[in-house]
FIPA-70912 format. One record per residue: residue in one letter; z, y, x of N, C-alpha, C, O in turn. Coordinates in steps of 0.02 Angstrom, whole numbers, plus 50000, padded with zeros to 5 digits. Atoms other than C-alpha are relative to their C-alpha. Layout:
residues N
aZYXZYXZYXZYX/...
//
This chain:
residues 118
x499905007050018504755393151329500564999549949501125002149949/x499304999450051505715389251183499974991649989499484987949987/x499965007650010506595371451155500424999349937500925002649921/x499555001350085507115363350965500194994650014499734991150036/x499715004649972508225350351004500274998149942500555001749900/x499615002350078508755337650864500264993850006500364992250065/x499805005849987509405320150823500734998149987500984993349959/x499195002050013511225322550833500174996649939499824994649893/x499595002050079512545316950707500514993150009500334989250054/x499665005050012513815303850678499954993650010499694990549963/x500185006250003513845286750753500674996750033501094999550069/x499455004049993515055273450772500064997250079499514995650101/x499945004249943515635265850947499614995050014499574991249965/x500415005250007514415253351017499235001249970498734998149987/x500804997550030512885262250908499625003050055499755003550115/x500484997149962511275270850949499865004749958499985005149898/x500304992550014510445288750948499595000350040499574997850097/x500734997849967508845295350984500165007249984500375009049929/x500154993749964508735313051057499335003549989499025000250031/x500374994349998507365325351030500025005750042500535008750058/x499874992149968506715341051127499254999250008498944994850038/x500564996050025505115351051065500115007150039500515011850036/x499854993849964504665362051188499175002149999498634999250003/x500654997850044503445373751136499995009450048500415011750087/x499954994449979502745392551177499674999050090499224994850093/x500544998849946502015395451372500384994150046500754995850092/x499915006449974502375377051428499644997550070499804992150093/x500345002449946501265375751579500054998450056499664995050089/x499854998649938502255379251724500714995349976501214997350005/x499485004750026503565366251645500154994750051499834989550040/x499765006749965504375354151785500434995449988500134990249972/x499345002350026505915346751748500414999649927500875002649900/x499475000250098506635343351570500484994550020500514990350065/x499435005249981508145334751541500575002949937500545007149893/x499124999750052509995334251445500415001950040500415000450100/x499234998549963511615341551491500454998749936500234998749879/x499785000250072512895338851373501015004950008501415004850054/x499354996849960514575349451372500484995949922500274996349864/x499435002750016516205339551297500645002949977500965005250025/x499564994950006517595348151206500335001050044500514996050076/x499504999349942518645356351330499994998950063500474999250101/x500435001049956517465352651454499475002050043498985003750010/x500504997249988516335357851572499384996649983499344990549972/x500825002650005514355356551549499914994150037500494992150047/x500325005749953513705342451650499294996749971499104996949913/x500485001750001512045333551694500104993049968500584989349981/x499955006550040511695318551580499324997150025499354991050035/x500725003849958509705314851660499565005249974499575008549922/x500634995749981508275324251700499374996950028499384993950082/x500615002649995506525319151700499525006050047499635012050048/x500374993949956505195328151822499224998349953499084993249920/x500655002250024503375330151763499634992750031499234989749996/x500135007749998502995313551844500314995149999500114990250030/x499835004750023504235304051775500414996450030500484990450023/x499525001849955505525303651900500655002849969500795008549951/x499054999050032507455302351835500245002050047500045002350105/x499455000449942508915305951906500444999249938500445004249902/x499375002350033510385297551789500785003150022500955003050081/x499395000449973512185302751789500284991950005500034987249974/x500005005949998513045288451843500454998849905500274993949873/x499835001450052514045289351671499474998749938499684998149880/x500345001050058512435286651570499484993950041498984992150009/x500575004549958511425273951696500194992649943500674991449906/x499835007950068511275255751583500065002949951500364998849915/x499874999750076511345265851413499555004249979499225003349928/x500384995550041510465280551398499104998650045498954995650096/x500725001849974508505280751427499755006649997499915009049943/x500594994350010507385296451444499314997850000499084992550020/x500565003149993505805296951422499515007149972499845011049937/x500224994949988504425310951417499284998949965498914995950004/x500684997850016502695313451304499745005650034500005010550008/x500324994549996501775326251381499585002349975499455008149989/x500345000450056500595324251248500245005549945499925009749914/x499814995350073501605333051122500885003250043501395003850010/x499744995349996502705342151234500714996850010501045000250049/x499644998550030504155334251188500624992550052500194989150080/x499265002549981505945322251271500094996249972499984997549913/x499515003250059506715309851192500674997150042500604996950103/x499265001749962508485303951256500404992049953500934991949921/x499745003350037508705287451184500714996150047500734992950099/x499505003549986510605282751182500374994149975500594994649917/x499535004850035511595265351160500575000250021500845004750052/x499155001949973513295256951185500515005549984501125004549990/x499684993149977513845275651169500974999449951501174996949899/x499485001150004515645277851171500305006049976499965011149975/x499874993750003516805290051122499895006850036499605012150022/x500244993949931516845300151287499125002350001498885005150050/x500604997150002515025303751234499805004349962499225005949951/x500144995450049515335315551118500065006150023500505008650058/x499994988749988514885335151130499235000449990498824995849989/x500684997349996513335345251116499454998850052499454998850113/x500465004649927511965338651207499385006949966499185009049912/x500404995150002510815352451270499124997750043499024995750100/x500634999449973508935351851300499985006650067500295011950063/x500084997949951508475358951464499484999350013499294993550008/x500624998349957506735366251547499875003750059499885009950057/x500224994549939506265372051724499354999549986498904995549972/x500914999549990504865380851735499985004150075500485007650081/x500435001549957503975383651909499585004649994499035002249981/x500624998349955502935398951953499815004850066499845010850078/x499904997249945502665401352107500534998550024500844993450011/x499134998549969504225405252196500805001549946501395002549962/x499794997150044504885409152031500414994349959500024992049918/x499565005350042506245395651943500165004249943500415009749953/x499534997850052506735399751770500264995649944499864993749901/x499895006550046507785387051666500125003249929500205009249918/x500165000350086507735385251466500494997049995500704992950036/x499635005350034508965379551345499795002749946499615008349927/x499975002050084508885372551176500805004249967501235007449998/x499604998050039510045377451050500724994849985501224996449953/x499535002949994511065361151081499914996249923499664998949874/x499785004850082511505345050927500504998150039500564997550100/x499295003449999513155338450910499774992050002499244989849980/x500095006749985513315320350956500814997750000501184998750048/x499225001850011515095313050886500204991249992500284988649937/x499965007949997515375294350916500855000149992501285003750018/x499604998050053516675290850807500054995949936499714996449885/x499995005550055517395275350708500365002849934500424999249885/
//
């Protein structure tokens, strides 16, 4: 499974960003996608995770702003964020479990910068 994760870039306090994640290659056994995002000087953490039927789980620091949302059509995530504040800045990583059998193996993207930032 390989994930291309895009979108990042520069936005002001109060703005919005839309998220990407193209997940491509032996996709079938795919459960769980989602964002983590790690913060300078910071550990990683969960930002929301979508299940193949479309069940969230929000951190509470992104509940009211950020939205997920899931094509299975084309594979692919989107993470749309508003309101976003400074403290929302760092690399925000695409994430895939895949599911076979007894067998868990998680995916990451390559990560976009996300710098909110007057």
């Amino acid at each position: 499974v390989q994930l291309q994760a895009s979108g990042g870039g520069l936005v002001q306090p109060g703005g919005s960003l839309t998220l990407s994640c193209a997940a491509s290659g032996n996709i079938g056994h795919i459960n769980v996608m989602g964002w983590y995002r790690q913060a300078p000087g910071k550990q990683r953490e969960l930002v929301v995770g979508i299940t193949s039927a479309g069940s969230t789980n929000y951190a509470d620091s992104a509940k009211g702003r950020f939205r997920i949302s899931r094509d299975n059509s084309k594979n692919t995530v989107y993470l749309q964020m508003t309101r976003l504040k400074p403290e929302d800045t760092g690399v925000y990583f695409c994430t895939a479990e895949e599911v076979v059998g007894r067998e868990v193996s998680d995916h990451w993207g390559q990560g976009t910068l996300v710098t909110v930032s007057s």
